[in-house]
N, C-alpha and C positions, 0 to 999 in steps of 0.2 A: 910871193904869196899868191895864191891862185884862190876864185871864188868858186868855194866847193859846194855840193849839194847841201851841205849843214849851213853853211852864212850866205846863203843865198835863202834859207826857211829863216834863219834868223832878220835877215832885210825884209823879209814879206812878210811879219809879224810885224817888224817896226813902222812897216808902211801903214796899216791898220791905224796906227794912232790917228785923233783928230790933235795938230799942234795949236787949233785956236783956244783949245779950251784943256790947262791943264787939269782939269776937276771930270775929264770923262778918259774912262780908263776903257778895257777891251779883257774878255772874259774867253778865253782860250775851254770848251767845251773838252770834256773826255772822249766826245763823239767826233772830232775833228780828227783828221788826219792824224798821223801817227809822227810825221815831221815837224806837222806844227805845233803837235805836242811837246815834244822834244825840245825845236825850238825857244818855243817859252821857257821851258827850266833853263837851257841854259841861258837865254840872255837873264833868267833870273838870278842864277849862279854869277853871274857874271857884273850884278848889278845894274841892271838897266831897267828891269821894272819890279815892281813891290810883290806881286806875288808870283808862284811859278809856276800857275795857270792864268798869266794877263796879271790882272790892277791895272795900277798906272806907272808912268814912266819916272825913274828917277830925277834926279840934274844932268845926272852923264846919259841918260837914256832919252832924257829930251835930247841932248845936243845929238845922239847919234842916231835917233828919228828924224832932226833937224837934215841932217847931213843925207842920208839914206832916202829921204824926199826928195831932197833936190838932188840928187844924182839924178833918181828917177824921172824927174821933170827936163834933163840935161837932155838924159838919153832917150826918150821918148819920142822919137822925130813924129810920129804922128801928132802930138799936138802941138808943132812948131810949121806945121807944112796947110 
């Protein structure tokens, strides 16, 4: 499996989450990009978050914000240096 331009818009949606707080959701604009629109349906499609312009994150869409943050934190050598 290779990270294609569609789950690479789907990771950068889920990065947007705040994981401190599941009561604040993220509201995907008609005016945004045209990826990120996309984006959102399908990880809506797909169950990860409530509606298919943002809400909020499922159970499975917490864990895979959870997980999609900390890759991000893994690979981020600038804020490890």
């Amino acid at each position: 499996m290779a990270f294609t331009p569609e789950l690479i818009a789907e990771l950068e949606i889920l990065a947007l989450f705040n994981l401190s707080s599941t009561q604040e959701g993220i509201k995907v604009h008609h005016t945004a990009s045209p990826s990120a629109v996309a984006a959102a349906q399908r990880l809506h499609d797909k169950g990860l978050i409530s509606q298919a312009d943002g809400g909020y994150l499922t159970s499975l869409g917490l864990d895979a914000a959870e997980h999609a943050q900390a890759l991000l934190t893994i690979l981020d050598v600038s804020q490890t240096a």
